[in-house]
N, CA, C and O atoms as a Maestro MAE file, in Angstrom:
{
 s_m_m2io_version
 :::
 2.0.0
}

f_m_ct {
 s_m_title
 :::
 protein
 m_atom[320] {
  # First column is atom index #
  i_m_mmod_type
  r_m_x_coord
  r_m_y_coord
  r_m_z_coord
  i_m_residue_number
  s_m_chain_name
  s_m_pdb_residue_name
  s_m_pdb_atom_name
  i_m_atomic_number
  :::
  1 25 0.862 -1.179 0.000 1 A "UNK " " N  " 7
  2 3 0.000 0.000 0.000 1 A "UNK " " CA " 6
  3 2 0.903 1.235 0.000 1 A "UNK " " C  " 6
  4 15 1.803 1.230 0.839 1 A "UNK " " O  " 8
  5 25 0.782 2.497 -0.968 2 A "UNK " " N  " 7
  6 3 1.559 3.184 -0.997 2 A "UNK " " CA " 6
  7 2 1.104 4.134 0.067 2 A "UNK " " C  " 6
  8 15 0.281 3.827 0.929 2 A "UNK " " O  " 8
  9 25 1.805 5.554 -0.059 3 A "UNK " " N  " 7
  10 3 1.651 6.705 1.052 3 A "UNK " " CA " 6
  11 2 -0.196 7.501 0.374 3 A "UNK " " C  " 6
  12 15 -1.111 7.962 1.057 3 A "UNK " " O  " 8
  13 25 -0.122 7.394 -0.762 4 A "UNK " " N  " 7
  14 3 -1.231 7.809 -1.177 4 A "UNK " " CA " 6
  15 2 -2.736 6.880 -0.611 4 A "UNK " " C  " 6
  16 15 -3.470 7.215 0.319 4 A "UNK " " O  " 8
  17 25 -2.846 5.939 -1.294 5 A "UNK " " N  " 7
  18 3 -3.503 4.932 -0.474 5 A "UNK " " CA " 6
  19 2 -4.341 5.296 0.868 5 A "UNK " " C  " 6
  20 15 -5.527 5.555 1.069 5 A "UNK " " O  " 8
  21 25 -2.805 5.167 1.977 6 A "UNK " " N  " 7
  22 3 -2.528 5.162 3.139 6 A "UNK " " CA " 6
  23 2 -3.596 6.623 3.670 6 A "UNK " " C  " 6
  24 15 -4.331 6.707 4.654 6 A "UNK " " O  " 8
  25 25 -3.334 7.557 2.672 7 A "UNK " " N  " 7
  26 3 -3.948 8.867 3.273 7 A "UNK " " CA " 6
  27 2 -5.382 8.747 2.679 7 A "UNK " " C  " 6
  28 15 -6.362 8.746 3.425 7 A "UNK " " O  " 8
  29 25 -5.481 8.657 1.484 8 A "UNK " " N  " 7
  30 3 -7.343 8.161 1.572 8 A "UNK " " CA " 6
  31 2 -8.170 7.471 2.365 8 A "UNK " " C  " 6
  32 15 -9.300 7.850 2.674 8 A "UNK " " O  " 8
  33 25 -7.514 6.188 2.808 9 A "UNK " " N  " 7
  34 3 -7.666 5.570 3.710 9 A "UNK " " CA " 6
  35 2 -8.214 6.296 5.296 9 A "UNK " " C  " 6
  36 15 -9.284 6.006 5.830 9 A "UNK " " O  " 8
  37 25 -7.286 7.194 5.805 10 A "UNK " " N  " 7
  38 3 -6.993 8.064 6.386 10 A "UNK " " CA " 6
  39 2 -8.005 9.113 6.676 10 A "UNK " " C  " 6
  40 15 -8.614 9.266 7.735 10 A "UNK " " O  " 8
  41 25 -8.104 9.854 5.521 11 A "UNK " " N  " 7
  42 3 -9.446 10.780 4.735 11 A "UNK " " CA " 6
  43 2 -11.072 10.153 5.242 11 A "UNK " " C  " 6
  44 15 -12.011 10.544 5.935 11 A "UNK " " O  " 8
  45 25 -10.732 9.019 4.460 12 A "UNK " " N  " 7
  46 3 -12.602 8.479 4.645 12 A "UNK " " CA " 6
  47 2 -12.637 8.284 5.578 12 A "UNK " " C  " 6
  48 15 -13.621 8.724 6.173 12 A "UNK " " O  " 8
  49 25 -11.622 7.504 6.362 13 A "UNK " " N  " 7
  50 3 -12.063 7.012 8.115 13 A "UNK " " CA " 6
  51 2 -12.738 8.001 8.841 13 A "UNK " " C  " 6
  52 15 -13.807 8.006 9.450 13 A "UNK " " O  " 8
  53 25 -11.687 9.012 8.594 14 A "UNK " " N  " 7
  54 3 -12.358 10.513 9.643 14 A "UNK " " CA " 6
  55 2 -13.255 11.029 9.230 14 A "UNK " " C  " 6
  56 15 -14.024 11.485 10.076 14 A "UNK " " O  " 8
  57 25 -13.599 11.212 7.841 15 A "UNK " " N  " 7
  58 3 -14.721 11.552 7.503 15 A "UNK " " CA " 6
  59 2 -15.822 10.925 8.477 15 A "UNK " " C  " 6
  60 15 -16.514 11.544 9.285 15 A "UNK " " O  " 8
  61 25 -15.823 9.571 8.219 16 A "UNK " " N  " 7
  62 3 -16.725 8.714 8.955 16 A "UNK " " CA " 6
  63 2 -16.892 9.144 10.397 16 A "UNK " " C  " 6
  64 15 -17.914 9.665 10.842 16 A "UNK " " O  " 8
  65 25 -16.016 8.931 10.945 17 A "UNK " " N  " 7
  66 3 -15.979 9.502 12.432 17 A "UNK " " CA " 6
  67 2 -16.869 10.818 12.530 17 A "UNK " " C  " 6
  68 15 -17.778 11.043 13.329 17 A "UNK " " O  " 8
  69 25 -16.435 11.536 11.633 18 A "UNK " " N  " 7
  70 3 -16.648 13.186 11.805 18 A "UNK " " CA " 6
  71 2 -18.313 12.945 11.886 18 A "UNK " " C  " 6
  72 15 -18.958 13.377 12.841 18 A "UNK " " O  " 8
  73 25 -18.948 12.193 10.756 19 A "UNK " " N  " 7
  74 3 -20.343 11.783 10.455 19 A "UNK " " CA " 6
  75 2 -20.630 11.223 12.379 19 A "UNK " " C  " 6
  76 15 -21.012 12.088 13.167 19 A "UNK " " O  " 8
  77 25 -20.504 10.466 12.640 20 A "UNK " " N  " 7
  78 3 -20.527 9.891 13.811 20 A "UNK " " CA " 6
  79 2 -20.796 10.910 14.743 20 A "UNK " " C  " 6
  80 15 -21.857 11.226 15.281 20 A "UNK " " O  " 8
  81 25 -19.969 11.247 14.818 21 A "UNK " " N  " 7
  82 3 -19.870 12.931 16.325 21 A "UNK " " CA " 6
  83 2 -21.044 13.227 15.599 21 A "UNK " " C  " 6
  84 15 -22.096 12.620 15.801 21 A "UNK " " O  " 8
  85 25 -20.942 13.984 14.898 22 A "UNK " " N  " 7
  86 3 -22.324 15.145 14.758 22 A "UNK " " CA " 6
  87 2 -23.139 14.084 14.953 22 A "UNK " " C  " 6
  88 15 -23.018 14.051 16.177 22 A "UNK " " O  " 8
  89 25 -23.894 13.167 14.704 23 A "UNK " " N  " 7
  90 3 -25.347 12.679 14.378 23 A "UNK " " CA " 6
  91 2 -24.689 12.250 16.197 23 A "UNK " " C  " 6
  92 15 -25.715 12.325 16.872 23 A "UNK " " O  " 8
  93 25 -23.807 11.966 16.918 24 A "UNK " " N  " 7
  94 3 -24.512 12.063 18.140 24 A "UNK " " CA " 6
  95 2 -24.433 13.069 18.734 24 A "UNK " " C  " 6
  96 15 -24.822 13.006 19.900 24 A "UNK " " O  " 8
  97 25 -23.923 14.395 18.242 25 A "UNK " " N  " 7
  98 3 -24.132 15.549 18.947 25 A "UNK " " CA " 6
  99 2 -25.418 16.007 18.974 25 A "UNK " " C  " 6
  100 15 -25.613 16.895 19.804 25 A "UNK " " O  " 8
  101 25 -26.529 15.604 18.192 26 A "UNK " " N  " 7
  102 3 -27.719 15.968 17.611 26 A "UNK " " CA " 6
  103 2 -28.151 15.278 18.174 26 A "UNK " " C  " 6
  104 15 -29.116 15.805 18.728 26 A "UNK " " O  " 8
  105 25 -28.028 13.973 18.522 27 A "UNK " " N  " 7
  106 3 -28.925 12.913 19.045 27 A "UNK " " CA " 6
  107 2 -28.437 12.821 20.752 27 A "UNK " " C  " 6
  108 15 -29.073 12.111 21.532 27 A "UNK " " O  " 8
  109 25 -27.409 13.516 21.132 28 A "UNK " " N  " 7
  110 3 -27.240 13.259 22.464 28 A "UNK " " CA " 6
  111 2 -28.628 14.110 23.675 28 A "UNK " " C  " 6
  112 15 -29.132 15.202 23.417 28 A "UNK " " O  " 8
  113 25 -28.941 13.359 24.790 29 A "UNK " " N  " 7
  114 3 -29.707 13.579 25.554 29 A "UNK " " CA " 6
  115 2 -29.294 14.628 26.751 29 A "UNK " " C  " 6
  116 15 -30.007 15.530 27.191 29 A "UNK " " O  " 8
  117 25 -28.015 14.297 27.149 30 A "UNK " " N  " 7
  118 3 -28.083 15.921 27.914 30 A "UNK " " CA " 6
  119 2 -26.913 17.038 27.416 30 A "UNK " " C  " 6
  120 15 -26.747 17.146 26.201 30 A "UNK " " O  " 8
  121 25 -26.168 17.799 28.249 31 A "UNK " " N  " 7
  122 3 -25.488 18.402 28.062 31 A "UNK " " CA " 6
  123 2 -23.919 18.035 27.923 31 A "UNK " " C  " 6
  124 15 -23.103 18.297 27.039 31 A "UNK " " O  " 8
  125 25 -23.830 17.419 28.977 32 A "UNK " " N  " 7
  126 3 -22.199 16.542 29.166 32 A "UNK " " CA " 6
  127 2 -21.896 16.164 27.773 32 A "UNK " " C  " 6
  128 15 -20.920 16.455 27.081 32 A "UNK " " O  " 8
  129 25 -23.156 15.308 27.455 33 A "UNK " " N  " 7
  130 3 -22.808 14.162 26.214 33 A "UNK " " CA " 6
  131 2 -22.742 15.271 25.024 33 A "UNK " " C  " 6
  132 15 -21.748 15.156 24.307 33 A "UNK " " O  " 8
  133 25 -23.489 16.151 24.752 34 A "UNK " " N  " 7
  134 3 -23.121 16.860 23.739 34 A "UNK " " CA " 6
  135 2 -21.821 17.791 23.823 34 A "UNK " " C  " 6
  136 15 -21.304 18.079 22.744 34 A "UNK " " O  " 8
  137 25 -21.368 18.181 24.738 35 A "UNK " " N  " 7
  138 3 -20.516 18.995 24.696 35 A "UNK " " CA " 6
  139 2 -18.809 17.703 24.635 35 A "UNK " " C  " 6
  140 15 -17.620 17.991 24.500 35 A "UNK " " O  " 8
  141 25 -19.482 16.379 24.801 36 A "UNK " " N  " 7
  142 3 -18.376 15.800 25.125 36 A "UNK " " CA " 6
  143 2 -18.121 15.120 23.371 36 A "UNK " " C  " 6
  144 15 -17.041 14.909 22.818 36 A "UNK " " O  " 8
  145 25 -19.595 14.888 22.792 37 A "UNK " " N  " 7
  146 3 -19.723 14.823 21.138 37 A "UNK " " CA " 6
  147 2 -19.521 16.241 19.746 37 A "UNK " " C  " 6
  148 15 -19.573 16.108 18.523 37 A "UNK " " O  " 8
  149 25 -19.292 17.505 20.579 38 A "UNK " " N  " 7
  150 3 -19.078 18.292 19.860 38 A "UNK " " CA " 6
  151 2 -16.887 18.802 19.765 38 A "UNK " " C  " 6
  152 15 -15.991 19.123 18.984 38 A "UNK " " O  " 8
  153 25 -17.152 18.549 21.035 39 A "UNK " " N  " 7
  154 3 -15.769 18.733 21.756 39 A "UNK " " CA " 6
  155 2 -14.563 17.689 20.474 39 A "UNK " " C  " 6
  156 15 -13.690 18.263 19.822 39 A "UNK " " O  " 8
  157 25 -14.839 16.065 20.379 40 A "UNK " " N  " 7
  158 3 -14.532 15.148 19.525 40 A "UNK " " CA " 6
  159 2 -15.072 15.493 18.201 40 A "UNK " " C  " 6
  160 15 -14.270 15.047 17.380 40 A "UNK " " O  " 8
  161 25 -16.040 16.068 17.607 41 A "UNK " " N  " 7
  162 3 -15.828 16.132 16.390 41 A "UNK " " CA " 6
  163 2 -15.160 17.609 15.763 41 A "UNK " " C  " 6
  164 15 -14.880 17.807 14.581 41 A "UNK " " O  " 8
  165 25 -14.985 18.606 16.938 42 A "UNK " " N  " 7
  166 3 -14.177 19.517 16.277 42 A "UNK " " CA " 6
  167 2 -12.723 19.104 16.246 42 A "UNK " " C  " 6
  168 15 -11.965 19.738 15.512 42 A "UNK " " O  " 8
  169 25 -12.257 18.088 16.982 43 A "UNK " " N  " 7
  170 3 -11.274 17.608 17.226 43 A "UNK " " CA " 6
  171 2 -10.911 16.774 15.565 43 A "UNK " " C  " 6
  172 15 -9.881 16.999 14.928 43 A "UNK " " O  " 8
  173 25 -11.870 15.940 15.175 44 A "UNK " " N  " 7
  174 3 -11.888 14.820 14.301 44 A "UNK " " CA " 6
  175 2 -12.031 15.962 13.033 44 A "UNK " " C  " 6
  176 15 -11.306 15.707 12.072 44 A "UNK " " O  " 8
  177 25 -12.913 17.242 12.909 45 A "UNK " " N  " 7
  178 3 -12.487 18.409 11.489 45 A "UNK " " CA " 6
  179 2 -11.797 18.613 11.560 45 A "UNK " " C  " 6
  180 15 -11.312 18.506 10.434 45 A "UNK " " O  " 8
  181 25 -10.409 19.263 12.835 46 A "UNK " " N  " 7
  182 3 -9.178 18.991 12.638 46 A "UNK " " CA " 6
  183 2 -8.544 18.588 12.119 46 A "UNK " " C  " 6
  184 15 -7.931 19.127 11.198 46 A "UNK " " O  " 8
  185 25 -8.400 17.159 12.603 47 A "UNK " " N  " 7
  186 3 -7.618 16.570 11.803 47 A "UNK " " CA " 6
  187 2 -8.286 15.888 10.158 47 A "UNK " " C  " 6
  188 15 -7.602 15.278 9.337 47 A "UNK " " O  " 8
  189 25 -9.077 16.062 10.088 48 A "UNK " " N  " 7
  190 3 -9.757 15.730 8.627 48 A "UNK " " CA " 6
  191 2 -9.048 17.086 7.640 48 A "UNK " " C  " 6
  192 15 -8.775 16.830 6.467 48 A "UNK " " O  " 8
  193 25 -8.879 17.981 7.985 49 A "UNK " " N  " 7
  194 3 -8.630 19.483 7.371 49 A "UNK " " CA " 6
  195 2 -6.895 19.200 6.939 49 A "UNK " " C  " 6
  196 15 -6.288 19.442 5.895 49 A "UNK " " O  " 8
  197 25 -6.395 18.517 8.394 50 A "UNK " " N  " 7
  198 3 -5.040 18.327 8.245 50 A "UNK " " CA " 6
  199 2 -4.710 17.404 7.054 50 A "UNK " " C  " 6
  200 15 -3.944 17.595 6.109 50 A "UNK " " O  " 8
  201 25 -5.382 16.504 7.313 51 A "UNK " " N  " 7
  202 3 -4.953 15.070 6.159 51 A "UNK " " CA " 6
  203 2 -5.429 15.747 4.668 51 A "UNK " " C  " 6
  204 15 -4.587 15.667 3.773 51 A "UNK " " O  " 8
  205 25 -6.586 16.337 4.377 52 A "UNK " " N  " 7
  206 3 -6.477 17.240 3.447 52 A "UNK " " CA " 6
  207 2 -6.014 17.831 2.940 52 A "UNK " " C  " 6
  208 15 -5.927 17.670 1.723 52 A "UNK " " O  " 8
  209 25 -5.414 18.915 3.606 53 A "UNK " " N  " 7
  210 3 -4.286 19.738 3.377 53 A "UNK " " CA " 6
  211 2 -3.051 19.549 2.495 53 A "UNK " " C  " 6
  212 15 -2.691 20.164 1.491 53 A "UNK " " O  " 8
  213 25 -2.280 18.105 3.426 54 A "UNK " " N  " 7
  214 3 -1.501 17.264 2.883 54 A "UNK " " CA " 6
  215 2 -1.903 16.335 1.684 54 A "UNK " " C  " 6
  216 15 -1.157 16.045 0.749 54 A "UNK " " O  " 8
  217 25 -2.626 16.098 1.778 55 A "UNK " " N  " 7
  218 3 -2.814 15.501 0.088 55 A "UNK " " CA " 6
  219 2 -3.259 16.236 -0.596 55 A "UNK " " C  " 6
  220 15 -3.365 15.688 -1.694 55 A "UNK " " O  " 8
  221 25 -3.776 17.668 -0.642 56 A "UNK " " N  " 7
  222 3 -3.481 18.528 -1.745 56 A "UNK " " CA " 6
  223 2 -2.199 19.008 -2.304 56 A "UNK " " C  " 6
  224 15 -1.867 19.249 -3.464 56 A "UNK " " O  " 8
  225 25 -1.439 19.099 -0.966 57 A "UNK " " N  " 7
  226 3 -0.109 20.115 -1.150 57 A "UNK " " CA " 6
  227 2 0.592 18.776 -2.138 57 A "UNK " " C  " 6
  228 15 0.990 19.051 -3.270 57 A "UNK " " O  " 8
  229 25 0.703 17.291 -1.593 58 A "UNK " " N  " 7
  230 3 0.883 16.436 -2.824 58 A "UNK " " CA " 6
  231 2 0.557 15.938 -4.397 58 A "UNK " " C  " 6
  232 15 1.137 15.116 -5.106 58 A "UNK " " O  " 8
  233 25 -0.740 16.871 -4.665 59 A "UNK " " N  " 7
  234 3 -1.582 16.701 -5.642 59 A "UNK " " CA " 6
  235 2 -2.873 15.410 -5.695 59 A "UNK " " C  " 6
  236 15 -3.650 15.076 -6.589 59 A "UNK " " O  " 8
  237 25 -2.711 15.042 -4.657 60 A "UNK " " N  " 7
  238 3 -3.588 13.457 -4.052 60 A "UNK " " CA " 6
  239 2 -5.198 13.599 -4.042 60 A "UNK " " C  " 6
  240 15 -6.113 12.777 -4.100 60 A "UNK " " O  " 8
  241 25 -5.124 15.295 -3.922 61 A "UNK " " N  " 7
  242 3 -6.944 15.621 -3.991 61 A "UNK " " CA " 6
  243 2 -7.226 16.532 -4.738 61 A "UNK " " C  " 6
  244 15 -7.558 17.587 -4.199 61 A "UNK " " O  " 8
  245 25 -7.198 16.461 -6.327 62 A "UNK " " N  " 7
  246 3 -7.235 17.439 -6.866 62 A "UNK " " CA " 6
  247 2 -8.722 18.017 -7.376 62 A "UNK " " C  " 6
  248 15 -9.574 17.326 -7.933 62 A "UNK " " O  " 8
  249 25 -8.807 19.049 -7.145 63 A "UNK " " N  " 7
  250 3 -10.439 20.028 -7.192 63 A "UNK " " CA " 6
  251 2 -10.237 20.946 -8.252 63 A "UNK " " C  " 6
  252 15 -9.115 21.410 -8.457 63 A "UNK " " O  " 8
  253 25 -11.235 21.257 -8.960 64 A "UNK " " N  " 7
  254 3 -11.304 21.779 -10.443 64 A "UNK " " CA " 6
  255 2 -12.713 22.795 -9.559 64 A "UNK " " C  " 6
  256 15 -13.421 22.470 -8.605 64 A "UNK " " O  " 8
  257 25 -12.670 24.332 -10.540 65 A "UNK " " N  " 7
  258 3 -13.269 25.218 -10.412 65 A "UNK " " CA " 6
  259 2 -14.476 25.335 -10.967 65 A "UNK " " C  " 6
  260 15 -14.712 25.439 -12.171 65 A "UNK " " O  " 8
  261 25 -15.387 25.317 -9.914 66 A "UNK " " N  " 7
  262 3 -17.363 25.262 -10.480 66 A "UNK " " CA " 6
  263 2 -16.829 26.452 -11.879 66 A "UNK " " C  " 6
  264 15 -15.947 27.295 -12.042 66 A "UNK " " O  " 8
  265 25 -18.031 25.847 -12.700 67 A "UNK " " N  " 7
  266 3 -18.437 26.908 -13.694 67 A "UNK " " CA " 6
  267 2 -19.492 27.740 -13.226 67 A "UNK " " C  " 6
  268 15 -20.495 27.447 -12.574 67 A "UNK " " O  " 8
  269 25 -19.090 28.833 -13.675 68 A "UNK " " N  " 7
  270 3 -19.677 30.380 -12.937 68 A "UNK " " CA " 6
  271 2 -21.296 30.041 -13.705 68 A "UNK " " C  " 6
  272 15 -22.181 30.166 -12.859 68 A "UNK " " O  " 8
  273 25 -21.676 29.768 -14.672 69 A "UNK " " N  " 7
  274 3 -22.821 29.596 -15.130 69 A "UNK " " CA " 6
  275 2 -23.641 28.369 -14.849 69 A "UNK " " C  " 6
  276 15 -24.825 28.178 -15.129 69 A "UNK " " O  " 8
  277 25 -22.841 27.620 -14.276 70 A "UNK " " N  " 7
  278 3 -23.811 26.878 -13.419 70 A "UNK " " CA " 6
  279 2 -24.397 27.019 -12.129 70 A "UNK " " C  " 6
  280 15 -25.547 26.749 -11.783 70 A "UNK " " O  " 8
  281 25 -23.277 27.564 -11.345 71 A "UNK " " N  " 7
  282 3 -23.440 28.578 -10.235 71 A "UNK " " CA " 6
  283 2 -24.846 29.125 -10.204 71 A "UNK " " C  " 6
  284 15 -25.759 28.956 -9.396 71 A "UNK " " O  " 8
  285 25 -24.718 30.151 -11.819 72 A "UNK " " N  " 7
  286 3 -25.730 31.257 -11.767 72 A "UNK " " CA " 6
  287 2 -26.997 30.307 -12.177 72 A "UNK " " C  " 6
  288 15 -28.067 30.828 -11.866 72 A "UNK " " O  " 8
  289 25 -27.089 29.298 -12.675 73 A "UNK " " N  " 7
  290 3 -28.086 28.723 -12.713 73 A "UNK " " CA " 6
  291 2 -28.918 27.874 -11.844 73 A "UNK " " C  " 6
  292 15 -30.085 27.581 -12.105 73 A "UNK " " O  " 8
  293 25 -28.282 27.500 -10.821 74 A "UNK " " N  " 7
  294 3 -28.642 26.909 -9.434 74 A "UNK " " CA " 6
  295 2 -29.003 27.802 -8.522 74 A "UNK " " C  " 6
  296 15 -29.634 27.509 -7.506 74 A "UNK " " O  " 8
  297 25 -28.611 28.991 -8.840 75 A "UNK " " N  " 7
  298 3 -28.850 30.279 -7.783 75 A "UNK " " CA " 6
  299 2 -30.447 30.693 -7.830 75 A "UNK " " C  " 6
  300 15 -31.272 31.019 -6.976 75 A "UNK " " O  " 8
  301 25 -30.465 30.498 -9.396 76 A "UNK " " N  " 7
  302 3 -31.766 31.367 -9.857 76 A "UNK " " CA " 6
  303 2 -32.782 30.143 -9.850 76 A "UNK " " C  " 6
  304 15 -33.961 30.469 -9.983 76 A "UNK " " O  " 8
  305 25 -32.488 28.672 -9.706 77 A "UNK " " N  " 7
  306 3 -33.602 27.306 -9.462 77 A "UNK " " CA " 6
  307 2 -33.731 27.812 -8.560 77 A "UNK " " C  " 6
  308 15 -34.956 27.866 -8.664 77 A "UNK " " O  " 8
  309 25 -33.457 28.509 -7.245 78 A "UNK " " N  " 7
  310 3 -33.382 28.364 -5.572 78 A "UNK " " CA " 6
  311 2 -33.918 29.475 -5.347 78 A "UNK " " C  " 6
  312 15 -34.566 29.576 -4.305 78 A "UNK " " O  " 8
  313 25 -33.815 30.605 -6.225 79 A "UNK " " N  " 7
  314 3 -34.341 31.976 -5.482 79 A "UNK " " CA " 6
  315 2 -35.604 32.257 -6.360 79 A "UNK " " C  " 6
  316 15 -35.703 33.348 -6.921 79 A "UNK " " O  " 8
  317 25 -36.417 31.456 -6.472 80 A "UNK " " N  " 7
  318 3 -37.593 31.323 -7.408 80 A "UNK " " CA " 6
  319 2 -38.392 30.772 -6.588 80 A "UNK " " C  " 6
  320 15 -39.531 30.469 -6.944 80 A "UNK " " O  " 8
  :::
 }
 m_bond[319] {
  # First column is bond index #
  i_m_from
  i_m_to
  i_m_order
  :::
  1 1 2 1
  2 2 3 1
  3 3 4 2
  4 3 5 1
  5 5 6 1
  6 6 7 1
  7 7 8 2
  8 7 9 1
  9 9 10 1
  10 10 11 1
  11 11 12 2
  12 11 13 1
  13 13 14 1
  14 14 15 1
  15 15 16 2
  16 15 17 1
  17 17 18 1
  18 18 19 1
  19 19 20 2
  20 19 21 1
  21 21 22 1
  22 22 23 1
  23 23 24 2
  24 23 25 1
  25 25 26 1
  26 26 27 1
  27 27 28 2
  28 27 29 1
  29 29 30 1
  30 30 31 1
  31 31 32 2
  32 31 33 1
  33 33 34 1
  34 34 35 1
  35 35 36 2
  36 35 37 1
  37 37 38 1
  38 38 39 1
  39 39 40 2
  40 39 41 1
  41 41 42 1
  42 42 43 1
  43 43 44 2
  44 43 45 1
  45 45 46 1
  46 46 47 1
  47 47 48 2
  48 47 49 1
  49 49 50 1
  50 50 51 1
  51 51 52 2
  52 51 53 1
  53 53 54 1
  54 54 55 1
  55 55 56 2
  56 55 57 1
  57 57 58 1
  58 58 59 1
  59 59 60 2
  60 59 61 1
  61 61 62 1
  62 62 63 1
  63 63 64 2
  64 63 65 1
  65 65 66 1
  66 66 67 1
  67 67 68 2
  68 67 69 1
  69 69 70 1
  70 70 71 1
  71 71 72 2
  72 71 73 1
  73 73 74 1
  74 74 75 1
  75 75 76 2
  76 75 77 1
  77 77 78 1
  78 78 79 1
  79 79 80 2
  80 79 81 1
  81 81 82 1
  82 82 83 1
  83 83 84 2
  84 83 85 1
  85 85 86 1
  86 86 87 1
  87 87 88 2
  88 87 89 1
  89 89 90 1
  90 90 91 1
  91 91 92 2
  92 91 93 1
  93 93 94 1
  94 94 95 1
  95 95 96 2
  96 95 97 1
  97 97 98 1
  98 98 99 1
  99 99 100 2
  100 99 101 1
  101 101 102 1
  102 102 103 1
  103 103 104 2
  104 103 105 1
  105 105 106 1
  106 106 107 1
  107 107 108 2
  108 107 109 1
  109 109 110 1
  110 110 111 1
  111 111 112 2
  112 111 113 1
  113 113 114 1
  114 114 115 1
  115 115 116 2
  116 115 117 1
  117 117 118 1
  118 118 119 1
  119 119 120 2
  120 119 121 1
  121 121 122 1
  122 122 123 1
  123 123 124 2
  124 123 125 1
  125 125 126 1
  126 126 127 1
  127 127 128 2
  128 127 129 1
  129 129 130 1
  130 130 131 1
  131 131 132 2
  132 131 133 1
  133 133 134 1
  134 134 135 1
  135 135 136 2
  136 135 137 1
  137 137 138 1
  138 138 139 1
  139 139 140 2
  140 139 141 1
  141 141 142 1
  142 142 143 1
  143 143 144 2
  144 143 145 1
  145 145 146 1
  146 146 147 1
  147 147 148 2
  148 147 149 1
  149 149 150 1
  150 150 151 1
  151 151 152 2
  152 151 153 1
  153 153 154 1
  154 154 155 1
  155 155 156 2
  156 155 157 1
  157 157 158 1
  158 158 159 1
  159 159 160 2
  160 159 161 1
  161 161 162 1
  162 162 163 1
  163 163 164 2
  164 163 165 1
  165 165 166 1
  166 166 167 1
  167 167 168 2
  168 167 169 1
  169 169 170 1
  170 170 171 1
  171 171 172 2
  172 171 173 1
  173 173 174 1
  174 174 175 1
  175 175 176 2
  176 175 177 1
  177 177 178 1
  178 178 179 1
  179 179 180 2
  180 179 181 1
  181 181 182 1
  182 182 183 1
  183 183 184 2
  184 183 185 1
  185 185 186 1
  186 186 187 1
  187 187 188 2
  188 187 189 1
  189 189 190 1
  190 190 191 1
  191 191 192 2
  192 191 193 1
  193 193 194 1
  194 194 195 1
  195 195 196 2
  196 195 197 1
  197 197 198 1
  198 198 199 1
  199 199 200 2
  200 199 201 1
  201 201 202 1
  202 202 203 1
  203 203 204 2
  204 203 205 1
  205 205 206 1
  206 206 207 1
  207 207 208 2
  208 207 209 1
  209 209 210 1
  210 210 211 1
  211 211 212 2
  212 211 213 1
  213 213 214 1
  214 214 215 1
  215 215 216 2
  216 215 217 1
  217 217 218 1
  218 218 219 1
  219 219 220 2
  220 219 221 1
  221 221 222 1
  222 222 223 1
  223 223 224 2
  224 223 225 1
  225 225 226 1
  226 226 227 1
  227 227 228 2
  228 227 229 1
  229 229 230 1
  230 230 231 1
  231 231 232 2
  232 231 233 1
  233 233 234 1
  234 234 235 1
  235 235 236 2
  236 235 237 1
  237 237 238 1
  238 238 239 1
  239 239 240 2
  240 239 241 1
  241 241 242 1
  242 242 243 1
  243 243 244 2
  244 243 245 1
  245 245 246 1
  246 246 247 1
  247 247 248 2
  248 247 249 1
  249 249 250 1
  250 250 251 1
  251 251 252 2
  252 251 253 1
  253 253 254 1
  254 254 255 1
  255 255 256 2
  256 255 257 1
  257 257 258 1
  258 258 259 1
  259 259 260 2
  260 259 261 1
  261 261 262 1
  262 262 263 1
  263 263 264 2
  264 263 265 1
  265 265 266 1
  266 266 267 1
  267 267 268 2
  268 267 269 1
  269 269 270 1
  270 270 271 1
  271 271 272 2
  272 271 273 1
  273 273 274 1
  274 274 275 1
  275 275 276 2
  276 275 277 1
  277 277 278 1
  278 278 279 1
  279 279 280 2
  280 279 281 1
  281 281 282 1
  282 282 283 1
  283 283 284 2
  284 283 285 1
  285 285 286 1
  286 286 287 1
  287 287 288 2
  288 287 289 1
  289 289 290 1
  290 290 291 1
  291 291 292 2
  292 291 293 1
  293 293 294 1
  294 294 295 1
  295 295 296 2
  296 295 297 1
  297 297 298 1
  298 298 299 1
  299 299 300 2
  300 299 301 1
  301 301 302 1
  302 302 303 1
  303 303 304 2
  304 303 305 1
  305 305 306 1
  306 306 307 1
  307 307 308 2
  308 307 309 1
  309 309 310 1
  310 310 311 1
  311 311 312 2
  312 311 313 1
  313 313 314 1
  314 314 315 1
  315 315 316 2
  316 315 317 1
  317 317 318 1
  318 318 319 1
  319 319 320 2
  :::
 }
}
């Protein structure tokens, strides 16, 4: 398994996690538990942001620029 791999790998896990925290920050019953489920998933965007980061600065996640006219066309489905 190379280093690339390794960091997708990496990527989705936390993603997952990150999914996890919130739906029990939302679903937690008192205060403790949410603050103890919000506390861990700002922790887990952290590091999701980090591993990101790094596989851009490698070229590992590469993102291409919305077209401005589709933009404007989703804008104007929504504000109708």
């Amino acid at each position: 398994m190379d280093d690339k791999c390794i960091m997708e790998s990496l990527l989705l896990t936390t993603k997952g996690v990150c999914d996890l925290y919130l739906h029990g920050a939302i679903e937690s019953g008192t205060e403790n538990v949410h603050k103890a489920f919000c506390s861990a998933l700002d922790e887990s965007l952290f590091l999701q942001d980090n591993l990101y980061q790094k596989m851009s600065a490698q070229g590992w996640y590469p993102t291409e620029q919305a077209d401005p006219q589709r933009i404007q066309k989703v804008k104007q489905k929504f504000s109708n």
